[in-house]
C-alpha positions in Angstrom: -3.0 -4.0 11.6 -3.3 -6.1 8.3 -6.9 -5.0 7.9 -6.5 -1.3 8.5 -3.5 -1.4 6.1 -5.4 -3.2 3.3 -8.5 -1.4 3.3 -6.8 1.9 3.6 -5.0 0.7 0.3 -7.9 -0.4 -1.4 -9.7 2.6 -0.7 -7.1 5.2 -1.4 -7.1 3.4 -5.4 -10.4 3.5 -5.1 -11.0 -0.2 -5.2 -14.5 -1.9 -3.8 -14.2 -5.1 -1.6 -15.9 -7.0 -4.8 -12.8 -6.2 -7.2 -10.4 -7.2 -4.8 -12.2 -10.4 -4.1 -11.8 -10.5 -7.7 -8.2 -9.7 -8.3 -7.2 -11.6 -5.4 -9.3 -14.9 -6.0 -11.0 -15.0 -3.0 -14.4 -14.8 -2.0 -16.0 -11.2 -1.2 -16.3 -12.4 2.4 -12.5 -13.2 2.9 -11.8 -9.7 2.5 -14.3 -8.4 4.6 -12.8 -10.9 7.5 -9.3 -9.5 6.6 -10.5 -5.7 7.0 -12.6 -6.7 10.2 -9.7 -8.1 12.1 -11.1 -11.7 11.6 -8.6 -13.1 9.7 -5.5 -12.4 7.6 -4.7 -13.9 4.3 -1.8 -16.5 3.4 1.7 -15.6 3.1 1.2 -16.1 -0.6 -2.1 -14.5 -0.8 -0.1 -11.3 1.3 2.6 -11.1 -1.3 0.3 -11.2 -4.0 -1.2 -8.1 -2.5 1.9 -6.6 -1.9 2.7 -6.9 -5.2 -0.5 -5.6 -6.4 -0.2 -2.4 -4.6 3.6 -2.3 -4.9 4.3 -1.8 -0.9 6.6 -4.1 1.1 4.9 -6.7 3.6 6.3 -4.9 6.5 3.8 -2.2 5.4 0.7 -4.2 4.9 1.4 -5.7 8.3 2.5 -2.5 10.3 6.1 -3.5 10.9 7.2 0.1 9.2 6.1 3.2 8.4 8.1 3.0 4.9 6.8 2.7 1.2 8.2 2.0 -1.9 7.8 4.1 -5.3 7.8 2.0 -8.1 9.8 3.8 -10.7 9.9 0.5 -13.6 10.1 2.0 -17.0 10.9 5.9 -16.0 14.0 7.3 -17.5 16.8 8.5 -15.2 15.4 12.1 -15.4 11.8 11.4 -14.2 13.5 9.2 -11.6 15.3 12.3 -10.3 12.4 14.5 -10.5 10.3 11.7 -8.3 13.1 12.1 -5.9 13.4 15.3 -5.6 9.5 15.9 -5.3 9.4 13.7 -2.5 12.6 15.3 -1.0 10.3 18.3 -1.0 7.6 16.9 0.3 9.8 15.8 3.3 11.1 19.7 3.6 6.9 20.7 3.9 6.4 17.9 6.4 9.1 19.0 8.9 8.9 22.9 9.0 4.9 22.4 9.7 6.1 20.0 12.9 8.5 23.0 13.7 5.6 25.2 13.2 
């Protein structure tokens, strides 16, 4: 479940195995293990990563289906804009299910 997680993250910022092996410290090879299944990284080397893409470790390791929205240095306004765009976001999702 790691592996999925993390490469779906690293693709979705558009980030190649190299530059994470970068970022990360590790070698290139380490994070092709992690995104094969092979291998999973430290619990420090996780909350690095969790850090770096701002989700929880119960994301990165399939334990929930829930994100965070990192919201450091927006003004109360944008913060209630965020929410509300997401509030309608949740509105789409569940009329197409009822569809």
């Amino acid at each position: 479940m790691f592996g999925d997680r993390f490469k779906e993250l690293r693709i979705s910022n558009c980030y190649t195995q190299e530059y994470m092996a970068e970022k990360l410290h590790v070698a290139f090879q380490t994070i092709s293990n992690w995104e094969n299944g092979k291998a999973v990284p430290s619990v420090e080397t996780a909350i690095q990563i969790a850090d770096f893409f701002g989700v929880g470790l119960d994301l990165l390791f399939g334990i929930g289906t829930h994100t965070t929205v990192d919201v450091t240095g927006l003004s109360q306004e944008q913060i209630i804009a965020v929410q509300k765009i997401i509030t309608l976001f949740k509105a789409q999702n569940s009329k197409d299910k009822a569809d």
